[in-house]
Structure formats: structure tokens, C-alpha cells
C-alpha positions in Angstrom: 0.0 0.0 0.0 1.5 3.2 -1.0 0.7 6.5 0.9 1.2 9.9 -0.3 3.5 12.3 1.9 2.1 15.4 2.4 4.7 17.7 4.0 4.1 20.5 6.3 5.1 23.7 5.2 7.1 22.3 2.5 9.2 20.4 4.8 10.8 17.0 4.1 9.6 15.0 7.0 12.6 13.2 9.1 12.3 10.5 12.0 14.1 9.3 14.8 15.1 6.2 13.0 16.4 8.2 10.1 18.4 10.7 13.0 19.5 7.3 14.5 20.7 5.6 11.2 22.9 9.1 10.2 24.5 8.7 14.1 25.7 5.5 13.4 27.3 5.7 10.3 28.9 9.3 10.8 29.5 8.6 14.8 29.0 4.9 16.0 31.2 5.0 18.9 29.2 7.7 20.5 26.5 7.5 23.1 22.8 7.7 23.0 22.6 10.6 25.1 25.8 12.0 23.2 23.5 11.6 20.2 21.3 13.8 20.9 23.9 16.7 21.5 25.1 15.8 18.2 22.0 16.2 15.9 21.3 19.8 17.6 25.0 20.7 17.6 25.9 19.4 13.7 22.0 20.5 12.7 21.8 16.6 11.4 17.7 17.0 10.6 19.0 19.5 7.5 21.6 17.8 6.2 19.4 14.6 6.3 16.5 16.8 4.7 19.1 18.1 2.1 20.4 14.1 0.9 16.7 13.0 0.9 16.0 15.6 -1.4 19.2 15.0 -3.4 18.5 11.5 -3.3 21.0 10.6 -1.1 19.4 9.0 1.8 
């Protein structure tokens, strides 16, 4: 069953799985909680927005 994305003011939508799969291949010796810090610090929801769109991810 496909089902169509509809995305909120134009905004590719990203999950926690997506966050969590971009940790461990850029950091995977780091912490959970060290995660977190991470995706705020390095802004990791853009640049996983930015592949998606590019067809990267």
C-alpha cells in the first residue's frame, strides 16, 4: 500500500530512526545521550533533509 507524503510547510519530514541511522554511520562509537547533542550541535535534521532531497538517503 502506498501512501502519499504530504509535508508540512514544504518540509521533508525526518524520524528518529532516520536521526539514528545518520549517528551511526557518521559517529557509532558515541552515546545515545551524546546523540542527541550531536544532531542539535551538527544540525543533522538539514543535512538529512538536504540528501533525501538530493536522493542521497
Amino acid at each position: 500500500m502506498n501512501q502519499k507524503i504530504f509535508y508540512l510547510f514544504r518540509m521533508m519530514p525526518v524520524t528518529e530512526k532516520e536521526i539514528q541511522k545518520w549517528i551511526n554511520k557518521v559517529t557509532p562509537e558515541i552515546s545515545q545521550l551524546q546523540g542527541k547533542e550531536y544532531t542539535r550541535q551538527w544540525n543533522v535534521i538539514s543535512k538529512i533533509r538536504q540528501a533525501k532531497n538530493g536522493g542521497l538517503f
